[in-house]
N, CA, C and O atoms as a Maestro MAE file, in Angstrom:
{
 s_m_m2io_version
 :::
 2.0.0
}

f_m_ct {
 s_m_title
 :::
 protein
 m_atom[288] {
  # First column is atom index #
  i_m_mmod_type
  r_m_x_coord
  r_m_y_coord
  r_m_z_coord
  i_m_residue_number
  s_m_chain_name
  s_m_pdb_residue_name
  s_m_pdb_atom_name
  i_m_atomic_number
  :::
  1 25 0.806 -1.195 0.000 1 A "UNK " " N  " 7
  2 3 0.000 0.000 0.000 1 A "UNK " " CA " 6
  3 2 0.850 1.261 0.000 1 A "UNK " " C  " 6
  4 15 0.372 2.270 -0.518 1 A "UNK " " O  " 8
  5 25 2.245 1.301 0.611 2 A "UNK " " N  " 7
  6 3 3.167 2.100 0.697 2 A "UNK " " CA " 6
  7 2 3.113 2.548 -0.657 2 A "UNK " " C  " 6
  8 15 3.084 3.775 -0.762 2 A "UNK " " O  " 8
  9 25 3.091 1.874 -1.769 3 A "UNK " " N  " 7
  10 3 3.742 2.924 -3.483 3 A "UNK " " CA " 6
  11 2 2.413 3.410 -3.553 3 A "UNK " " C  " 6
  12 15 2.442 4.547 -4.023 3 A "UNK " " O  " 8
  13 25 1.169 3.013 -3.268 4 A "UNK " " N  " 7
  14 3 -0.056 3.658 -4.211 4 A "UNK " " CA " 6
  15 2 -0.014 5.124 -3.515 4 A "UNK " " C  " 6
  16 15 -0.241 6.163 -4.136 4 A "UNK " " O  " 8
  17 25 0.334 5.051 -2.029 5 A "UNK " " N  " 7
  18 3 0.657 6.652 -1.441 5 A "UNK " " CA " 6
  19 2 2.067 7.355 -2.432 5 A "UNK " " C  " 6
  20 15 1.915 8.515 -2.816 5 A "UNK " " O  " 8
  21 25 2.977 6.849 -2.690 6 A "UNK " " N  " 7
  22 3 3.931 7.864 -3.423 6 A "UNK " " CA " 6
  23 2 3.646 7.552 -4.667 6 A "UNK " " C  " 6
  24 15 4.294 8.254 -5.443 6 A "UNK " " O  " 8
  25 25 2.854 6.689 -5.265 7 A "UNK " " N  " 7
  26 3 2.715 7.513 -7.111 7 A "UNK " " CA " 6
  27 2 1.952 8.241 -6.815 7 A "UNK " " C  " 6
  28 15 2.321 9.015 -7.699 7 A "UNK " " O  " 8
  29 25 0.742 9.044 -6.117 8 A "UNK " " N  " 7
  30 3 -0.104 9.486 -5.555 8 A "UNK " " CA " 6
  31 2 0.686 11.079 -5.786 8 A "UNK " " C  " 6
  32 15 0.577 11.919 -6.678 8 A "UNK " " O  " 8
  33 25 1.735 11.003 -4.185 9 A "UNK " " N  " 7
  34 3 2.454 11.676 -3.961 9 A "UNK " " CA " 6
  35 2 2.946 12.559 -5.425 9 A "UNK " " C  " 6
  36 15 2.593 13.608 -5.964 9 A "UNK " " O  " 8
  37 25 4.023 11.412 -5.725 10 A "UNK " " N  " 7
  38 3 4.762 11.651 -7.297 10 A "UNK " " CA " 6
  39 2 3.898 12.730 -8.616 10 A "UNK " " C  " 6
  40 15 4.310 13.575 -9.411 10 A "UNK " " O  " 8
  41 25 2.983 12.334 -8.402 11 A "UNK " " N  " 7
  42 3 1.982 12.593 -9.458 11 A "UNK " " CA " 6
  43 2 1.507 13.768 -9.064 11 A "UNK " " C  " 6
  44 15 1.314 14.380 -10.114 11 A "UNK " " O  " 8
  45 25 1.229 14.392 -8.242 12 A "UNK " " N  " 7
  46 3 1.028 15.424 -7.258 12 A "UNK " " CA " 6
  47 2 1.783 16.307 -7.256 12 A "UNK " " C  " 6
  48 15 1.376 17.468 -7.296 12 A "UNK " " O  " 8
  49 25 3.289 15.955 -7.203 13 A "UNK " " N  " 7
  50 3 4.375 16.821 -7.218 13 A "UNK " " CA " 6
  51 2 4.704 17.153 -8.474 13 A "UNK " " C  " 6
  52 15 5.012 18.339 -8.595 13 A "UNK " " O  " 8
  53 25 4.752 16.348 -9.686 14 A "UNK " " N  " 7
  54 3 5.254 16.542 -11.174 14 A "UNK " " CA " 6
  55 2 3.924 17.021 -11.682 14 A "UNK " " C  " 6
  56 15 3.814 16.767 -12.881 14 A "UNK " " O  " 8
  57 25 3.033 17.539 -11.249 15 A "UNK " " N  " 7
  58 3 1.905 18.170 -11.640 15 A "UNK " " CA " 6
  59 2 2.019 20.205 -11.083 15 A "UNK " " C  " 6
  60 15 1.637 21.189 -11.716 15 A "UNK " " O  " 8
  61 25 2.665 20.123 -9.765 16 A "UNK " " N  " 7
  62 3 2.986 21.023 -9.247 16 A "UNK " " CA " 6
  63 2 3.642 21.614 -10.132 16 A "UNK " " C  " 6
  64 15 3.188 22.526 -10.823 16 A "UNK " " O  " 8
  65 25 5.137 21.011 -10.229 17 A "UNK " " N  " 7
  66 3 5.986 21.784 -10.728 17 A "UNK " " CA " 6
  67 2 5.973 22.131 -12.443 17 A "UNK " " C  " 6
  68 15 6.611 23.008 -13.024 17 A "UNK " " O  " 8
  69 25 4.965 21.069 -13.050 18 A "UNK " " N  " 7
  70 3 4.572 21.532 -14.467 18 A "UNK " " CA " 6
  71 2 3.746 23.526 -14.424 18 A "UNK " " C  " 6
  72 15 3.900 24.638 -14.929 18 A "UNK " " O  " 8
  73 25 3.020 22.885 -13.585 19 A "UNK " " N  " 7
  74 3 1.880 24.267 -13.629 19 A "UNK " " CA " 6
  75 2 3.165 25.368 -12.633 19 A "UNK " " C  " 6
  76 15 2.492 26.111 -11.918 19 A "UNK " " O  " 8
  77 25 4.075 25.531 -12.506 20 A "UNK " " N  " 7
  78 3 4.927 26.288 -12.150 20 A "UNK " " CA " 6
  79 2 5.978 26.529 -13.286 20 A "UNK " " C  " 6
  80 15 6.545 27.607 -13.464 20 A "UNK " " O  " 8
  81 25 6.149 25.535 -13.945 21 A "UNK " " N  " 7
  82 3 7.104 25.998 -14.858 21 A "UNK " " CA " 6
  83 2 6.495 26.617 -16.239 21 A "UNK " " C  " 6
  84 15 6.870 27.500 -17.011 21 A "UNK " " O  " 8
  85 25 5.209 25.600 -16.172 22 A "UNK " " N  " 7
  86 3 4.226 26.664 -17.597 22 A "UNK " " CA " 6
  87 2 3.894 27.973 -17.303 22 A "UNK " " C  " 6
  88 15 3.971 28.829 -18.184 22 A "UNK " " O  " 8
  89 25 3.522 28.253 -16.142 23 A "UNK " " N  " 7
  90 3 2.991 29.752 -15.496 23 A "UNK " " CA " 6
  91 2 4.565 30.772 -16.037 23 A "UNK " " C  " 6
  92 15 4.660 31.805 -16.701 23 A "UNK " " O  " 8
  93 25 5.314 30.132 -15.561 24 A "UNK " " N  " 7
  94 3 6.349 31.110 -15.417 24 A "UNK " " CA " 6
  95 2 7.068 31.329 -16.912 24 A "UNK " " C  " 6
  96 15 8.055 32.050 -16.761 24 A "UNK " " O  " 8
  97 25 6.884 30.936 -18.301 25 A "UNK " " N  " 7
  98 3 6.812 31.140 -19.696 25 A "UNK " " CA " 6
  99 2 5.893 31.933 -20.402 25 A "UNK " " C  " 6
  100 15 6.245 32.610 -21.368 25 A "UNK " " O  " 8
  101 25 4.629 31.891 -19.946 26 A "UNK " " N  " 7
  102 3 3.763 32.948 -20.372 26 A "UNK " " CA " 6
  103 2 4.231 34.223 -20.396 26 A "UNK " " C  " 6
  104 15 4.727 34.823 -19.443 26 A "UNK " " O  " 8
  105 25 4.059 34.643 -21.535 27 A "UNK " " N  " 7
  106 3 4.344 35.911 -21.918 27 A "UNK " " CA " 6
  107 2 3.437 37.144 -22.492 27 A "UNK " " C  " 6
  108 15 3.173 36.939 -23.677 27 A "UNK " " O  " 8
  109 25 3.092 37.905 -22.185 28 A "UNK " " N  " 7
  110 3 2.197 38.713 -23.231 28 A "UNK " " CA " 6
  111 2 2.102 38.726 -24.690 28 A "UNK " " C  " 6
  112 15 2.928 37.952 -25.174 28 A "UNK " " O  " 8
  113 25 1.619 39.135 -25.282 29 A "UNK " " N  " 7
  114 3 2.055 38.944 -26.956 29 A "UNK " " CA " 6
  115 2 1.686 40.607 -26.870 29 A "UNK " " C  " 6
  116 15 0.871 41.163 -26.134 29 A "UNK " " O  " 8
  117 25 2.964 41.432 -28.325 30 A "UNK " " N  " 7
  118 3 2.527 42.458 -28.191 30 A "UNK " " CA " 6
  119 2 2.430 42.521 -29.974 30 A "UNK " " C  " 6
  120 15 3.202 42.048 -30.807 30 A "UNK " " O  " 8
  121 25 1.303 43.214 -30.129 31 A "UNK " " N  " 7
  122 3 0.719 42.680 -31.832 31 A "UNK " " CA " 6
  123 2 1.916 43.525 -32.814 31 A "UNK " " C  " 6
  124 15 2.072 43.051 -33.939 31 A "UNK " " O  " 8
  125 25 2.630 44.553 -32.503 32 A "UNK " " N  " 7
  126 3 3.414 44.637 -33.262 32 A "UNK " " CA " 6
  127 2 4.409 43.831 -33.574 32 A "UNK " " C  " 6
  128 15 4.944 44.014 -34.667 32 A "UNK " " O  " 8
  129 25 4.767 43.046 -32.942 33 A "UNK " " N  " 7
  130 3 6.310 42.115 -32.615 33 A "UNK " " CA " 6
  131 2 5.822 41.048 -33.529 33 A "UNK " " C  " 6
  132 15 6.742 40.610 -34.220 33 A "UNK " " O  " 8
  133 25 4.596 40.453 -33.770 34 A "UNK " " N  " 7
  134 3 4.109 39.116 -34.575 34 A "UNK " " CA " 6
  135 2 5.148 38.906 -36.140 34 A "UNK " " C  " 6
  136 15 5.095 39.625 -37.137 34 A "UNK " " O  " 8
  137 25 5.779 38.047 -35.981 35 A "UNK " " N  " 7
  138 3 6.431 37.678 -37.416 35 A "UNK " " CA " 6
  139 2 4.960 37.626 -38.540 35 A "UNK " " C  " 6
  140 15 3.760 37.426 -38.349 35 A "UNK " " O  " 8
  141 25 5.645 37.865 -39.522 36 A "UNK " " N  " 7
  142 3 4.497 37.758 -40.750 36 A "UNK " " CA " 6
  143 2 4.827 35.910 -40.926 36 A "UNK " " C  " 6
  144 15 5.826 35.194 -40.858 36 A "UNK " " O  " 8
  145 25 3.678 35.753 -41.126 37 A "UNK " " N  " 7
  146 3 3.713 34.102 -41.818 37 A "UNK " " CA " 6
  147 2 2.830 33.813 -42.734 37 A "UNK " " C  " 6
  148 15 1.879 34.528 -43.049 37 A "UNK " " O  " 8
  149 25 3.230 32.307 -43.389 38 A "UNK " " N  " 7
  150 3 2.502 32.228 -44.434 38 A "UNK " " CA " 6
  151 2 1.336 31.050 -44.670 38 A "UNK " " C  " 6
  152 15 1.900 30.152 -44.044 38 A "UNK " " O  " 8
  153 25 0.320 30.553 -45.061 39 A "UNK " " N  " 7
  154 3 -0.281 30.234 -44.767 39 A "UNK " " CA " 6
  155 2 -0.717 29.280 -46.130 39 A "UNK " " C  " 6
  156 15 -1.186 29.817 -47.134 39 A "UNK " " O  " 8
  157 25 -0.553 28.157 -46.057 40 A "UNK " " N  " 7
  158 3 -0.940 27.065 -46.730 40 A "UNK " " CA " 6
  159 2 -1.685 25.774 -46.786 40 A "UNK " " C  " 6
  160 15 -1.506 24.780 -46.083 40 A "UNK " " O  " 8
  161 25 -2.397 25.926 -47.571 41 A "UNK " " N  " 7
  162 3 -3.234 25.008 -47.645 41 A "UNK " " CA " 6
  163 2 -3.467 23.776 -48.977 41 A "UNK " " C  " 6
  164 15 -3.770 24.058 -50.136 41 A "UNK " " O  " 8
  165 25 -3.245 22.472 -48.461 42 A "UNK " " N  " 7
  166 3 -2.606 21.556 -49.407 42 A "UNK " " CA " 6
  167 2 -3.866 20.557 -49.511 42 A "UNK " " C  " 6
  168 15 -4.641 20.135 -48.652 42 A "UNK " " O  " 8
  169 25 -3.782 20.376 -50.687 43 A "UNK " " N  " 7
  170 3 -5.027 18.845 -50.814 43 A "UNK " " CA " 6
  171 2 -4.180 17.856 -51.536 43 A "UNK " " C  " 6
  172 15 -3.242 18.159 -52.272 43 A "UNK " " O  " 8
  173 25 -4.589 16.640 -51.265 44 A "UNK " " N  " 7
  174 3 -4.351 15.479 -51.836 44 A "UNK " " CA " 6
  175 2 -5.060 15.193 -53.137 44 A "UNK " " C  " 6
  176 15 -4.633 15.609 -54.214 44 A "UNK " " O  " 8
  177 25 -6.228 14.423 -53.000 45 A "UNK " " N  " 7
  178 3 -7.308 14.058 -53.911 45 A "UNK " " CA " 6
  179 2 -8.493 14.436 -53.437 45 A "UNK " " C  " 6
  180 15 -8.773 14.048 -52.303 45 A "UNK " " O  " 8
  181 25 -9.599 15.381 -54.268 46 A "UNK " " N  " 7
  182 3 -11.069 15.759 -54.030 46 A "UNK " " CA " 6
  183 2 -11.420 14.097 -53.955 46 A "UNK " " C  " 6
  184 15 -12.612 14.248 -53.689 46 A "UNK " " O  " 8
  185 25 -11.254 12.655 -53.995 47 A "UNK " " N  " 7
  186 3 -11.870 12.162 -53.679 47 A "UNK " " CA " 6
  187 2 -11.750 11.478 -51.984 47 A "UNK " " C  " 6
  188 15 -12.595 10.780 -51.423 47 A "UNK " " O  " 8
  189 25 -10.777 11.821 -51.586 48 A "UNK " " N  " 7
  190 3 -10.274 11.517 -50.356 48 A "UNK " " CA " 6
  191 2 -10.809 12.830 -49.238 48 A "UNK " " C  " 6
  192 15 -11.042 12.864 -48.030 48 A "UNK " " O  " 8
  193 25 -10.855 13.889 -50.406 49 A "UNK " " N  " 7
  194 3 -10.664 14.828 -48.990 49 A "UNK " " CA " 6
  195 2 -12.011 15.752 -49.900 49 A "UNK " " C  " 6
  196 15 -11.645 16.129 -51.013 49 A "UNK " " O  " 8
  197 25 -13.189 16.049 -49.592 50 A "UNK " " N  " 7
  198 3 -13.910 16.700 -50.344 50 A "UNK " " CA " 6
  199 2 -13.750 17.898 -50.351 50 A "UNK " " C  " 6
  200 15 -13.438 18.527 -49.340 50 A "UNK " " O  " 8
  201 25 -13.948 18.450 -51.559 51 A "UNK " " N  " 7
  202 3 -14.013 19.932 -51.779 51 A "UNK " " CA " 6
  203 2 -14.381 20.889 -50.474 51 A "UNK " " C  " 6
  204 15 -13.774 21.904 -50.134 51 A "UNK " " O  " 8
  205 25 -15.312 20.410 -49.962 52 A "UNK " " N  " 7
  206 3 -15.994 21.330 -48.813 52 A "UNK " " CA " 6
  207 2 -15.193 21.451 -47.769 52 A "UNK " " C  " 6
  208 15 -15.128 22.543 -47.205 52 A "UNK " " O  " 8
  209 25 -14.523 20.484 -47.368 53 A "UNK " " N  " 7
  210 3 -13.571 20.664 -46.491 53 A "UNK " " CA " 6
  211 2 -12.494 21.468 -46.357 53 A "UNK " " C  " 6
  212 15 -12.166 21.991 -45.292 53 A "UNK " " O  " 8
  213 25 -11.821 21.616 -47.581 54 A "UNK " " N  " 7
  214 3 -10.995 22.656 -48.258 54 A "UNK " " CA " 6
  215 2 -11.484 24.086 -47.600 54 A "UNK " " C  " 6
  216 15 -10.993 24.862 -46.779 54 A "UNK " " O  " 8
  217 25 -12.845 24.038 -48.468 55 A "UNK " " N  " 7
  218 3 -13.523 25.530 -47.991 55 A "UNK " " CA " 6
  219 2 -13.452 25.653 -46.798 55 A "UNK " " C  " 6
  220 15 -12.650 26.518 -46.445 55 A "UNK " " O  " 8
  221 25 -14.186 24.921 -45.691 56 A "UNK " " N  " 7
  222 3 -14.154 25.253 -44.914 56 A "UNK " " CA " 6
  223 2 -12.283 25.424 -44.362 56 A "UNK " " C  " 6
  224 15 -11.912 26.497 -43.887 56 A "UNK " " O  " 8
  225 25 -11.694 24.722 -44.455 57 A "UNK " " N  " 7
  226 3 -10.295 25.331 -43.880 57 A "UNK " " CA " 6
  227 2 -9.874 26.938 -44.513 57 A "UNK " " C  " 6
  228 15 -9.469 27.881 -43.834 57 A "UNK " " O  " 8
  229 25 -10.045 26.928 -45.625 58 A "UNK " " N  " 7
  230 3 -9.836 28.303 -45.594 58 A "UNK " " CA " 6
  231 2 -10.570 29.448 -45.379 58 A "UNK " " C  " 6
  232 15 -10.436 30.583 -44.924 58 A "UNK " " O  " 8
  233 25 -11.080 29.001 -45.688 59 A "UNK " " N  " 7
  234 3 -12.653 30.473 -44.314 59 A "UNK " " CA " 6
  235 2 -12.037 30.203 -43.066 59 A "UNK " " C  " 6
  236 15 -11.930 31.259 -42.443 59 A "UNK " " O  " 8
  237 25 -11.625 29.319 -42.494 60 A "UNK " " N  " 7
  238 3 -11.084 29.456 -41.222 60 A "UNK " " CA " 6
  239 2 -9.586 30.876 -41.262 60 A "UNK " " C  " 6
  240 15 -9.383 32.012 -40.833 60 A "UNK " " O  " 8
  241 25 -8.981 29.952 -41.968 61 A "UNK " " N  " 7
  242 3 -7.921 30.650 -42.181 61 A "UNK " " CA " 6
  243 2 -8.264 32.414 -42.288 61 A "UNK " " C  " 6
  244 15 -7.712 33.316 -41.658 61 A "UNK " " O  " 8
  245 25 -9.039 32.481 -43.008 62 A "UNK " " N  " 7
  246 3 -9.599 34.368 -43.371 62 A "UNK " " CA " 6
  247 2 -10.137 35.268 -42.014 62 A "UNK " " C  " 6
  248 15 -9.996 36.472 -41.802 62 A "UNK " " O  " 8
  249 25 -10.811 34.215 -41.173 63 A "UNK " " N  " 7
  250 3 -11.498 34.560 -40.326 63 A "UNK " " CA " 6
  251 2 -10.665 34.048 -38.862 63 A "UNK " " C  " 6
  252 15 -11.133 33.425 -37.909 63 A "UNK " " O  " 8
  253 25 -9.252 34.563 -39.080 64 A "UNK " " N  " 7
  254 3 -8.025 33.998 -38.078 64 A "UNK " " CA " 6
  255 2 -7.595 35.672 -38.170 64 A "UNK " " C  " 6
  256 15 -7.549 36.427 -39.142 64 A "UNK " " O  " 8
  257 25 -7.189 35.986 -36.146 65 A "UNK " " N  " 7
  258 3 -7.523 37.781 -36.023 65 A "UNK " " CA " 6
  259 2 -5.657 37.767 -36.077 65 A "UNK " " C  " 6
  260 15 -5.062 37.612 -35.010 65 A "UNK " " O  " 8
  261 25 -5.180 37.871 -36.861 66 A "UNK " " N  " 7
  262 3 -3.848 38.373 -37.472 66 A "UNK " " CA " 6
  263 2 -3.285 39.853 -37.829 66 A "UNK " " C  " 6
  264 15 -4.294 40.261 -38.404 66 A "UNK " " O  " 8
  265 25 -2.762 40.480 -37.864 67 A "UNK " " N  " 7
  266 3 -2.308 41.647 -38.541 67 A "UNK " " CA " 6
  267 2 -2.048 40.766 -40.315 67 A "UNK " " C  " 6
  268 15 -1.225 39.913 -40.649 67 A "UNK " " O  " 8
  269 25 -3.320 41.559 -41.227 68 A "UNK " " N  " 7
  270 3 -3.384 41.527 -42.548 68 A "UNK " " CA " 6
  271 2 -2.110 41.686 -43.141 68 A "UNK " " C  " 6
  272 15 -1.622 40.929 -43.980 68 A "UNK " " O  " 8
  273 25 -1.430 43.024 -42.517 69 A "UNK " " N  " 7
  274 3 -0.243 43.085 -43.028 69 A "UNK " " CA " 6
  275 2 1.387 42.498 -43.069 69 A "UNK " " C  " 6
  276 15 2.508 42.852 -43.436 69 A "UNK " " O  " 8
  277 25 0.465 41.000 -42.224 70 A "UNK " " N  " 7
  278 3 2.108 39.949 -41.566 70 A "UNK " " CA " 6
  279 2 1.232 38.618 -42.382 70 A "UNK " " C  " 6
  280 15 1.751 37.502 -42.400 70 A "UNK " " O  " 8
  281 25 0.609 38.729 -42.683 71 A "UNK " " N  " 7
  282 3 0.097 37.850 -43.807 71 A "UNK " " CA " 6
  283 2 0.451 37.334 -45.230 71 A "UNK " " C  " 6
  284 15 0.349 38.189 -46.110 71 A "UNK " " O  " 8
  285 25 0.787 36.283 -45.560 72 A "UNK " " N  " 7
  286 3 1.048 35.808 -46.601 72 A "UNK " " CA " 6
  287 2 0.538 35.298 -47.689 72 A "UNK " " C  " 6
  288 15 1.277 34.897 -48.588 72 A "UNK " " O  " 8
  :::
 }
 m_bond[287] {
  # First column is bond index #
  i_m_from
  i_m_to
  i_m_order
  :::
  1 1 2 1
  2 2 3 1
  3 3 4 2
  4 3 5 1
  5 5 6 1
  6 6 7 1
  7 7 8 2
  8 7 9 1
  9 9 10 1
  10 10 11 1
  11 11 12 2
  12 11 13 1
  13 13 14 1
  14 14 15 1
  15 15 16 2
  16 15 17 1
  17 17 18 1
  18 18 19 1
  19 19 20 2
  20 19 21 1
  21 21 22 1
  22 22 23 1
  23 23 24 2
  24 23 25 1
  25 25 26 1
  26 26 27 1
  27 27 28 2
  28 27 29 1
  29 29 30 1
  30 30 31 1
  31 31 32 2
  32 31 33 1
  33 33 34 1
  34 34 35 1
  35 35 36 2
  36 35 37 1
  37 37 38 1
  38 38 39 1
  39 39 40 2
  40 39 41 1
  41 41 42 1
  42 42 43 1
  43 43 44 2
  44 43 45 1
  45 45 46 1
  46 46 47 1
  47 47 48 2
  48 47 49 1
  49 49 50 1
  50 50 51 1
  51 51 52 2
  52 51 53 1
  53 53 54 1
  54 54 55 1
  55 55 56 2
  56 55 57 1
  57 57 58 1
  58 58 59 1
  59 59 60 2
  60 59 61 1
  61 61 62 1
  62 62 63 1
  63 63 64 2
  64 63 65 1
  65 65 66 1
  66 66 67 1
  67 67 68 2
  68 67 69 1
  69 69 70 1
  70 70 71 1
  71 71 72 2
  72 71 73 1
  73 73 74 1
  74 74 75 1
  75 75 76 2
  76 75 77 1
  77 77 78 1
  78 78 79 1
  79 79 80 2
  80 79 81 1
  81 81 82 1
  82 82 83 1
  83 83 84 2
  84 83 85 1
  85 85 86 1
  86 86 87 1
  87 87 88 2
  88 87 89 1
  89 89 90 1
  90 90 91 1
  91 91 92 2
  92 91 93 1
  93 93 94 1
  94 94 95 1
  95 95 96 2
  96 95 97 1
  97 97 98 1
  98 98 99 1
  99 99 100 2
  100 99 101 1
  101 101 102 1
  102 102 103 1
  103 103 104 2
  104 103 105 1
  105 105 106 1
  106 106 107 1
  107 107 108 2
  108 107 109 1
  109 109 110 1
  110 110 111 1
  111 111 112 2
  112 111 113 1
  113 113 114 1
  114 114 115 1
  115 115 116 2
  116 115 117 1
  117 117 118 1
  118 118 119 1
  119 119 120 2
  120 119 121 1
  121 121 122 1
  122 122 123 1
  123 123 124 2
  124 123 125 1
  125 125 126 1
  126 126 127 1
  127 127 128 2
  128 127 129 1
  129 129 130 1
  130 130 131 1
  131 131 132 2
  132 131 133 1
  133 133 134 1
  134 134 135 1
  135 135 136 2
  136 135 137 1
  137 137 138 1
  138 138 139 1
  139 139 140 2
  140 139 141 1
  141 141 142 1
  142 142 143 1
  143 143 144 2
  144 143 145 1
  145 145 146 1
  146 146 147 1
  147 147 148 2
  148 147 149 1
  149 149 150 1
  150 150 151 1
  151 151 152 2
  152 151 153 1
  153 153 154 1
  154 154 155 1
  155 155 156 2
  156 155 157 1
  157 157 158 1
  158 158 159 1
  159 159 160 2
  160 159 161 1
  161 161 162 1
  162 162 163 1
  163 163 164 2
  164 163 165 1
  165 165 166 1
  166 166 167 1
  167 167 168 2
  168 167 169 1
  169 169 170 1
  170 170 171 1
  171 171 172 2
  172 171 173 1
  173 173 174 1
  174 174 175 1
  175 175 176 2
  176 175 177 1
  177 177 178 1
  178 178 179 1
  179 179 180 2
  180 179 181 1
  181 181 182 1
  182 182 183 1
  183 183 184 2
  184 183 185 1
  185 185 186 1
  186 186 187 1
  187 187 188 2
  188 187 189 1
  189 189 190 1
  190 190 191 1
  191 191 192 2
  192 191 193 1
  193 193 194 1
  194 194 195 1
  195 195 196 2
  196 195 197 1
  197 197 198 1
  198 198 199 1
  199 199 200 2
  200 199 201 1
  201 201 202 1
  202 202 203 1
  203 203 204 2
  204 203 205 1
  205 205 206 1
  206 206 207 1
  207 207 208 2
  208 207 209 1
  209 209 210 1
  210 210 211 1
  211 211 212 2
  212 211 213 1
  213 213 214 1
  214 214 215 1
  215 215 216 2
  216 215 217 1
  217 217 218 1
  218 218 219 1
  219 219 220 2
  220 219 221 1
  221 221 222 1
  222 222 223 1
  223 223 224 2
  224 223 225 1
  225 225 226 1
  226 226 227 1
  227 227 228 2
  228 227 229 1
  229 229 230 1
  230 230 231 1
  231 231 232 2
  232 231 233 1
  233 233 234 1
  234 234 235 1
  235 235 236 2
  236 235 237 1
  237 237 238 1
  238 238 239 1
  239 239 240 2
  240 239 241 1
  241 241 242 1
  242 242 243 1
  243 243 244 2
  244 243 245 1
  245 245 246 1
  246 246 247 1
  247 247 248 2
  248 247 249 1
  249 249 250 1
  250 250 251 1
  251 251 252 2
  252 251 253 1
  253 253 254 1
  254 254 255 1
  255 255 256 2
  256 255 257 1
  257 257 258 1
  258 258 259 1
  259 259 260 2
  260 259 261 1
  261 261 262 1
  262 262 263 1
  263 263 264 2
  264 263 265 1
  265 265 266 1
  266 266 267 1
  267 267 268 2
  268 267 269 1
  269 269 270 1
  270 270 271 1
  271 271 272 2
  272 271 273 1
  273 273 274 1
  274 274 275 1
  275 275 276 2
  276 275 277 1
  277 277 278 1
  278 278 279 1
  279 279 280 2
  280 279 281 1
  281 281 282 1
  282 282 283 1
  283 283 284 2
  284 283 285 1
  285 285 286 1
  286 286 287 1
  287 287 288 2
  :::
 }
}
């Protein structure tokens, strides 16, 4: 019964120190600083992957809140 208390423990602690080390990386984002990137969108075969799907990924893509002008 002794280990089910320290994976317990263990699991407890490497959970701690995750949410301490993710907290402490967060950074603000400041919208001027954003690299421009580029944005692609690839199909295989319309019979594998239907047309609509396509669409819908790129309406996503359009309707993604970016600076227009770091856009590719």
């Amino acid at each position: 019964m002794a280990s089910v208390g320290s994976s317990h423990y263990s699991e407890s602690w490497f959970t701690f120190v995750w949410v301490v080390i993710l907290s402490s990386k967060w950074n603000p984002v400041v919208l001027d600083e954003l690299p421009p990137v580029d944005m692609f969108v690839t199909t295989a075969d319309p019979t594998l992957e239907p047309p609509i799907i396509t669409v819908y990924t790129v309406l996503s893509l359009l309707a993604v809140d970016y600076p227009a002008n770091k856009l590719a």
